[in-house]
C-alpha positions as CSV (number, residue, x, y, z in Angstrom):
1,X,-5.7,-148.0,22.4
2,X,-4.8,-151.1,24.7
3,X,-2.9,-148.9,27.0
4,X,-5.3,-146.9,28.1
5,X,-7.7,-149.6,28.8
6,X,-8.1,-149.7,32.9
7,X,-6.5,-152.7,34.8
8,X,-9.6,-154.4,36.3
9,X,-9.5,-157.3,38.8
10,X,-6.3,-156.4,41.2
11,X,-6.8,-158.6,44.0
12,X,-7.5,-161.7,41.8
13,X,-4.5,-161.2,39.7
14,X,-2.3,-160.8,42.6
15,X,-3.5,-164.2,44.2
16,X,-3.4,-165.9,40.6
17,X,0.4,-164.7,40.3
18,X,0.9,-165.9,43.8
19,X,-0.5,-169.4,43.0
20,X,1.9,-169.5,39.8
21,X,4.9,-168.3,42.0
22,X,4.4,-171.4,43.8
23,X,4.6,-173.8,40.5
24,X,8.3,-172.3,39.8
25,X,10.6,-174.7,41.1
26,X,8.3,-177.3,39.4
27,X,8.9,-175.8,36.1
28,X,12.8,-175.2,36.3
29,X,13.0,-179.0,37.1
30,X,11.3,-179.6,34.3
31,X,13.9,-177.3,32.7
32,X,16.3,-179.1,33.9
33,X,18.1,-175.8,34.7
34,X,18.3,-172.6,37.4
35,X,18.0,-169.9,35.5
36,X,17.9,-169.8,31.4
37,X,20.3,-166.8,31.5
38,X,22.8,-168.8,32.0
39,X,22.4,-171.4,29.1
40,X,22.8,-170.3,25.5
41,X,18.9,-169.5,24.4
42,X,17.2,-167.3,22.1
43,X,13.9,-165.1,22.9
44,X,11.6,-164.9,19.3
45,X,8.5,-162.5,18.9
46,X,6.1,-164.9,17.4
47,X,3.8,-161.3,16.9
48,X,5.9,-159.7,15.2
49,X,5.0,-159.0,11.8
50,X,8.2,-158.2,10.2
51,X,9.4,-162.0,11.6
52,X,11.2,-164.2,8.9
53,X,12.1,-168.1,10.3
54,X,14.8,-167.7,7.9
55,X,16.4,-165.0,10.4
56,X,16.1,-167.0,13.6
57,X,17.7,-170.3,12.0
58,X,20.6,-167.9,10.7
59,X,21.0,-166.4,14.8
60,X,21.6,-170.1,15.8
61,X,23.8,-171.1,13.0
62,X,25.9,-168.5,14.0
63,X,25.8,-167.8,17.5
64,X,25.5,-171.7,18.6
65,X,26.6,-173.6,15.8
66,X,30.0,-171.5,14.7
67,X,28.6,-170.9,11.1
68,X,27.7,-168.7,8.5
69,X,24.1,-170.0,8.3
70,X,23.2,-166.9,6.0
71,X,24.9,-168.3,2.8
72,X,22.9,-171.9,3.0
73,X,19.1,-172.4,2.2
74,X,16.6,-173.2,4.9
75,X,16.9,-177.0,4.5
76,X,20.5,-177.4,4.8
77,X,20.0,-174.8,8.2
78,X,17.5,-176.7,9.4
79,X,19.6,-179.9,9.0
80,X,22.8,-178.4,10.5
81,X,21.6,-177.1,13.6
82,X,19.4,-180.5,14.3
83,X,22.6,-182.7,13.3
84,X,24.3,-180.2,15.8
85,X,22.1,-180.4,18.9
86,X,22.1,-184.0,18.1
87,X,25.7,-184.9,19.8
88,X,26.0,-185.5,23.4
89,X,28.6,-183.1,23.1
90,X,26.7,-180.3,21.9
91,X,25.3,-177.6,24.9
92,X,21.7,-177.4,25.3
93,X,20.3,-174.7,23.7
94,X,16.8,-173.0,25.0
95,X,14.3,-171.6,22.0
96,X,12.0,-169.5,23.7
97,X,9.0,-168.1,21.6
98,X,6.7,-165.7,22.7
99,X,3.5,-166.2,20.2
100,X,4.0,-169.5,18.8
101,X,0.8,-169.3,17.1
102,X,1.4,-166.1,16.0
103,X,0.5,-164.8,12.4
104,X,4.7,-164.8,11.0
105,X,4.8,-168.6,12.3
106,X,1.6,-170.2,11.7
107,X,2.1,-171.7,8.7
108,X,2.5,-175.1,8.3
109,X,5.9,-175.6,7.0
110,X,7.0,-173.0,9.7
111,X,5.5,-174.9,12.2
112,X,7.2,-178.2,10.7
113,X,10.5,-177.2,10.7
114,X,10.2,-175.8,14.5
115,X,8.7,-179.3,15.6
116,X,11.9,-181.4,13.4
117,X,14.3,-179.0,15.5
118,X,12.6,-179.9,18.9
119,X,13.3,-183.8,18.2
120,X,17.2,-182.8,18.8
121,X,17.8,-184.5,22.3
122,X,19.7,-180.8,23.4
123,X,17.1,-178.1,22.1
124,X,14.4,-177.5,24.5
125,X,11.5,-175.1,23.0
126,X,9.5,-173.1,25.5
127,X,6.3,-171.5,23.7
128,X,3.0,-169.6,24.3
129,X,0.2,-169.3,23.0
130,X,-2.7,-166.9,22.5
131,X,-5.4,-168.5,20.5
132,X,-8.1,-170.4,22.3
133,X,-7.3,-172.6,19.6
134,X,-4.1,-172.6,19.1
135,X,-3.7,-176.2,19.4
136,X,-5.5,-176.7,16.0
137,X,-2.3,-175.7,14.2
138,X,-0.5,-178.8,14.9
139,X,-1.2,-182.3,13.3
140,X,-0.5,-185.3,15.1
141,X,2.8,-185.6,13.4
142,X,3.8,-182.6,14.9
143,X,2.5,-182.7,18.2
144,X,4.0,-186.2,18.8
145,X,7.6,-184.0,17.3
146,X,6.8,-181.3,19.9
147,X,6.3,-183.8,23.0
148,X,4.9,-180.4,24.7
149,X,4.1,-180.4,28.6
150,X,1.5,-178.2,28.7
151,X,1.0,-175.1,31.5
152,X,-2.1,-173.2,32.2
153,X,0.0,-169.7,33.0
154,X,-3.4,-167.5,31.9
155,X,-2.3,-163.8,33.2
156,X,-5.7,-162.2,32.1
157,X,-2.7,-159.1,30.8
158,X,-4.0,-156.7,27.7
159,X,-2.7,-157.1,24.8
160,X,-0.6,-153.7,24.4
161,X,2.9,-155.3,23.0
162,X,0.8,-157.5,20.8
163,X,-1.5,-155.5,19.2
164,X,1.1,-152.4,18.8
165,X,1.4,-153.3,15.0
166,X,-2.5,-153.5,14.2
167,X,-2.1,-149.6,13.4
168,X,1.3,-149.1,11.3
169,X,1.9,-149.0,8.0
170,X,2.7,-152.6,7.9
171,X,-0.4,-153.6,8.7
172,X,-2.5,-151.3,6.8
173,X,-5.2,-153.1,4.9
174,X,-5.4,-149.9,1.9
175,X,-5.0,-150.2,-1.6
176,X,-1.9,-148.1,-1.0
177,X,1.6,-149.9,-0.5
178,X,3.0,-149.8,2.4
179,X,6.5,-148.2,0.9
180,X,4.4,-145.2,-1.1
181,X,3.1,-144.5,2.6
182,X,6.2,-144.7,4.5
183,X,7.5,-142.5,1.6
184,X,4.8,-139.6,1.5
185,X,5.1,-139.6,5.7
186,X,8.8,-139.4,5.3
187,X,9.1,-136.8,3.1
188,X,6.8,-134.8,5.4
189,X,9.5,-134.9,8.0
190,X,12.0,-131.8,9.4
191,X,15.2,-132.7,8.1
192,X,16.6,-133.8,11.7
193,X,14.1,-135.9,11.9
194,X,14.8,-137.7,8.4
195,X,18.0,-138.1,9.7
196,X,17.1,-139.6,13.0
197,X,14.4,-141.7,11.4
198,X,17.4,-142.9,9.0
199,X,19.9,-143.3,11.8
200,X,17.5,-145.8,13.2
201,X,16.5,-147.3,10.2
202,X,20.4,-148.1,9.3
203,X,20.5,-149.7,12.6
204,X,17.7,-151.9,12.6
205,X,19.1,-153.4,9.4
206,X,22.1,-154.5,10.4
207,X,20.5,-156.4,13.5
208,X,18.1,-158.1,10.6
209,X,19.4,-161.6,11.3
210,X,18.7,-160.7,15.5
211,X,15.8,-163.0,15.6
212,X,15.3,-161.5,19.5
213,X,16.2,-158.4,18.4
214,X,13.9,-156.2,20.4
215,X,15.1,-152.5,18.8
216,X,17.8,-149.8,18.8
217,X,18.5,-148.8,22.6
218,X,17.5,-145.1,23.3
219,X,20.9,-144.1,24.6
220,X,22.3,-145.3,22.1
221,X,20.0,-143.6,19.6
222,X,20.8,-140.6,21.6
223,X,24.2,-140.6,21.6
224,X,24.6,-141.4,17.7
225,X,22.0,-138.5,17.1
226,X,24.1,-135.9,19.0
227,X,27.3,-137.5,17.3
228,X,25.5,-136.3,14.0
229,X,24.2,-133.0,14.7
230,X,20.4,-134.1,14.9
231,X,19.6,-133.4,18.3
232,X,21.5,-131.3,21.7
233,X,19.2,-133.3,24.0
234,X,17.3,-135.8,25.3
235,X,14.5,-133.6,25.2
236,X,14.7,-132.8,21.9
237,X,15.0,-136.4,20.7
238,X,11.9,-137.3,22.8
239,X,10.1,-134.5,20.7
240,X,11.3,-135.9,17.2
241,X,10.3,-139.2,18.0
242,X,6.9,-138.0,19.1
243,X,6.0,-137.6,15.7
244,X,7.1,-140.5,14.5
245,X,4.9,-142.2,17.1
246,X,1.9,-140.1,15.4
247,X,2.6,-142.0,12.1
248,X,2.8,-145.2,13.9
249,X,6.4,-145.2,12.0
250,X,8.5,-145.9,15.2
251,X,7.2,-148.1,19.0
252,X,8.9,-147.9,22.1
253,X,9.6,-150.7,24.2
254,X,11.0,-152.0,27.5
255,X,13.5,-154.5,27.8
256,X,13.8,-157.0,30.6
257,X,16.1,-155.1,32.2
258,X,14.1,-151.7,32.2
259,X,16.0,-150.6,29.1
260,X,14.0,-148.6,26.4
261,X,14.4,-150.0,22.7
262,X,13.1,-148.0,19.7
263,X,11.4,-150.4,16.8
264,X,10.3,-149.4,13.6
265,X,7.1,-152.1,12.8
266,X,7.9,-152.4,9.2
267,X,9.6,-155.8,7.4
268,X,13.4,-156.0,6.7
269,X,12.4,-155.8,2.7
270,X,10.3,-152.8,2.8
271,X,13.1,-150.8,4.7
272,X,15.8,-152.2,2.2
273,X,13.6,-150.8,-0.5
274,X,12.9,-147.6,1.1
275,X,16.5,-146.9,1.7
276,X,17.2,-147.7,-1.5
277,X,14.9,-144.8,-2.9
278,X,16.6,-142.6,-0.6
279,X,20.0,-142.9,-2.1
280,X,18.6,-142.4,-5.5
281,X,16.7,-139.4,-4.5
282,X,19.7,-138.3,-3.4
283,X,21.5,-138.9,-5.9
């Protein structure tokens, strides 16, 4: 487990963060900006496994470029958004990817269609990478697309968030799908907790086209849990969910802001399908 591997090298972190400190105000010229909170940007987890390029052109169709992106193919998206960030008009718009060379956006039609988008004079993608040789990804089509500036910003950090996944049923490697697992581990479950485990599941569904979606809000999972009769505390939620950690079914996260987000590791299709056995089960 990467999180219970001990921090090593304190006082040489603490001057290496010290030393990037200083390189800030040279990278915010570069961004051309103060603070990227305040422009309209959008945060993607290269790493995660569930990730569908599909979903993070359909967030910027419709949060940036006033459309329904969801009813067009990935061409026409593609096309629309570049044609889009191409007026002087148009606001910049920051694409921020965590992972570029991550597994979900490797490939190289992936990577060609986020190199097409970064030609548009007003979209700006900041990316980082993992891989040693990461660079090897791009041709020299795409690189000369990308027109990166390159930052050494090496943190010598563990891999926790990143590696989270290696262990859940997504990323099992057994002869056994992945929905036959998640079935057999739900049907194992107290009834409360089928219903909390469902009560999630509804929710992560209908943030599907969130590309930056980072997972349902514990409050809020809370709240909607004691709305249906599933839990009477915190407490107890914290115990239900302890087991779902056991099956690697559900992660916890913290935000930016220091709230706690509940993901389930599993693909938008897999969870569609598995909801869809449950209301014939049901039935």
């Amino acid at each position: 487990m990467m999180n219970l591997v001990p921090s090593s090298h304190r006082k040489y972190k603490k001057t290496m963060f010290e030393e990037f400190q200083k390189e800030y105000d040279k990278w915010m010229i570069l961004l051309r900006k103060c603070k990227l909170t305040e422009t309209a940007h959008i945060s993607v987890h290269g790493f995660f496994p569930g990730l569908i390029l599909k979903h993070i052109l359909t967030t910027i169709m419709e949060e940036f470029v006033g459309s329904r992106g969801n009813l067009q193919g990935v061409n026409e998206q593609v096309d629309d958004i570049r044609n889009h960030f191409m007026r002087p008009e148009s606001d910049d718009l920051y694409i921020i990817i965590h992972n570029i060379d991550g597994m979900p956006l490797r490939a190289r039609k992936n990577q060609s269609i986020l190199s097409y988008l970064a030609q548009a004079p007003k979209i700006h993608i900041i990316a980082s990478i993992d891989h040693i040789n990461a660079s090897l990804i791009w041709d020299q089509t795409q690189l000369s697309k990308f027109h990166w500036l390159w930052m050494d910003v090496t943190n010598f950090q563990p891999y926790t968030t990143e590696t989270s996944f290696e262990n859940s049923l997504l990323m099992q490697q057994s002869n056994t799908p992945v929905l036959s697992s998640l079935k057999y581990v739900f049907r194992s479950l107290t009834s409360n907790a089928q219903g909390i485990f469902l009560l999630i599941t509804h929710y992560q569904l209908d943030q599907k086209d969130n590309s930056s979606y980072l997972g349902m809000p514990f409050q809020r999972c809370y709240q909607q849990c004691r709305e249906a009769f599933l839990v009477n505390s915190e407490l107890t939620l914290r115990a239900q969910l302890t087991e779902f950690y056991d099956h690697k079914l559900l992660r916890s996260q913290k935000g930016p802001d220091g709230t706690e987000y509940l993901l389930i590791p599993l693909d938008t299709g897999t969870l569609q399908q598995f909801l869809e056995h449950q209301d014939q089960d049901s039935n």
